[in-house]
C-alpha positions as CSV (number, residue, x, y, z in Angstrom):
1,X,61.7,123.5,129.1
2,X,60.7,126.0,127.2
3,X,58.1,126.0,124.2
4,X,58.1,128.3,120.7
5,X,54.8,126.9,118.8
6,X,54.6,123.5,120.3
7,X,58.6,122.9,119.5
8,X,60.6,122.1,122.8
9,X,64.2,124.3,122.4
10,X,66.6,122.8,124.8
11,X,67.1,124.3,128.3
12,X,70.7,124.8,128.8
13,X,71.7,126.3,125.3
14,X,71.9,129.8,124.6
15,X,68.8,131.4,123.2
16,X,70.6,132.1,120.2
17,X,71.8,128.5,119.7
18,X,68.3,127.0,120.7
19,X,66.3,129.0,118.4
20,X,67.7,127.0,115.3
21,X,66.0,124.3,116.4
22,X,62.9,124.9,115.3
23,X,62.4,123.8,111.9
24,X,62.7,126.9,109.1
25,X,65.1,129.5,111.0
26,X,69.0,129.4,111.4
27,X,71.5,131.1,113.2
28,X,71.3,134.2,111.4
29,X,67.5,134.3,111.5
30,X,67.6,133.8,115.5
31,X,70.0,137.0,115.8
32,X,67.5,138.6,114.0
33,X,64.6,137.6,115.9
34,X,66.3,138.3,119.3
35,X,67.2,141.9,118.6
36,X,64.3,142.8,116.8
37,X,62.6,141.4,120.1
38,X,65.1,143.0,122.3
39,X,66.3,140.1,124.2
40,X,69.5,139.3,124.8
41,X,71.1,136.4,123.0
42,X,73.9,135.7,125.5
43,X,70.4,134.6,128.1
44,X,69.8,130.7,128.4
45,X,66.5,128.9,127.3
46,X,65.6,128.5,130.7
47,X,66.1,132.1,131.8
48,X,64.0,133.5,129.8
49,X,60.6,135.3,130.9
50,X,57.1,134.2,129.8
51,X,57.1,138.1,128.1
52,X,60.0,137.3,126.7
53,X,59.3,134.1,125.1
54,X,56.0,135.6,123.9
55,X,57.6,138.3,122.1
56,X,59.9,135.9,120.1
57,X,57.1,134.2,119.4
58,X,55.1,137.0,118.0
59,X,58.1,138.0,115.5
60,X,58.2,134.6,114.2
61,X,54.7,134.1,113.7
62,X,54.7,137.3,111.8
63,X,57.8,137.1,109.7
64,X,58.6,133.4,109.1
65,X,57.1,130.2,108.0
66,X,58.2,127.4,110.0
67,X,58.1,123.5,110.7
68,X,54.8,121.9,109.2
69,X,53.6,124.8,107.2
70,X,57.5,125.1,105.8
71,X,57.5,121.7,105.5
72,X,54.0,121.2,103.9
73,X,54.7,124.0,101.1
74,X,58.5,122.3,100.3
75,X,56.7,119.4,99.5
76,X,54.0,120.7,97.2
77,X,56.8,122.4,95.2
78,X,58.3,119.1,94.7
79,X,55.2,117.4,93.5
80,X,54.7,120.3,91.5
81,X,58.1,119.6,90.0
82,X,57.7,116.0,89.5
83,X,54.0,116.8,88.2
84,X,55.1,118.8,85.2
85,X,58.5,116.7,84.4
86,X,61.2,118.9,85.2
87,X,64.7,117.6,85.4
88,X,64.4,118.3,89.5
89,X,61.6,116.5,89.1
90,X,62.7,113.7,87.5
91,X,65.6,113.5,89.7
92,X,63.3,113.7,93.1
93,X,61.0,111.0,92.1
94,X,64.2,109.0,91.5
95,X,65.8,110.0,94.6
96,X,69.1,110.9,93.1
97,X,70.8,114.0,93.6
98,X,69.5,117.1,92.1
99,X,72.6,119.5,92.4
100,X,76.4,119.0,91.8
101,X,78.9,116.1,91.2
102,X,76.0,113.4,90.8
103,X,78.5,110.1,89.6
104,X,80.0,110.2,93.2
105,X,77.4,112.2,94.7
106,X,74.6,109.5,94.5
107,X,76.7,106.3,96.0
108,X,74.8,107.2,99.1
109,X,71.5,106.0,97.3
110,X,72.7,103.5,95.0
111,X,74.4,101.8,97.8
112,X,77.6,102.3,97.3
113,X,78.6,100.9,94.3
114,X,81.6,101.2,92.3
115,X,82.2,100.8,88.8
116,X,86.0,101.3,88.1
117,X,88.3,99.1,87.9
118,X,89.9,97.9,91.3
119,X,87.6,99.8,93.2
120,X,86.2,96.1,94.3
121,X,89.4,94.2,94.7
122,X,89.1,91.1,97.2
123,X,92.1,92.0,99.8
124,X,95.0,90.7,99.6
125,X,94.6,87.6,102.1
126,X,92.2,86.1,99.8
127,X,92.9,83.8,97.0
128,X,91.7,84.6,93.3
């Protein structure tokens, strides 16, 4: 199995498709990687040369941030958030959605819960 900065990407998949595994980079960023690295991205994980994996690994170190430093710097812009009392932040320390429709949106973290009428009706084989 082959290893990109201590991350295991799966044998059988295409390059292209295994690249997304590691933590920071997509689909569109593995294409981009592979031909700025000249490999092909119809080539399987496991077919792939030790010269080959080193000069994916090269481009990525270069040009992208990825799994714990990614991960590490998301995080301190959400303390930094919740720090200074932004609505974000307000909304992160509370672990409720911070983007869209946030009544139904947030069910999820509340639990489910409804609060319309009906919406917790016994069924009908039960008695009232």
């Amino acid at each position: 199995m082959p290893r990109i900065l201590g991350v295991t990407i799966p044998d059988n998949k295409k390059i292209e498709y295994a690249l997304p595994y590691l933590y920071g980079i997509g689909h569109s960023a593995s294409k981009v990687i592979l031909r700025s690295a000249g490999v092909s991205a119809d080539k399987r994980a496991k077919d792939l040369s030790a010269d080959e994996l080193n000069k994916i690994q090269k481009i990525i170190e270069a040009s992208y941030q990825i799994e714990g430093e990614l991960r590490r710097e998301i995080s301190q812009n959400v303390k930094r958030l919740k720090e200074i009392g932004t609505w974000k932040g307000v909304r992160h320390a509370r672990r409720l959605p911070i983007h869209g429709r946030t009544k139904t949106n947030s069910r999820t973290l509340r639990g489910n819960v409804r609060k319309t009428m009906g919406s917790g009706r016994k069924s009908a084989s039960e008695k009232t």
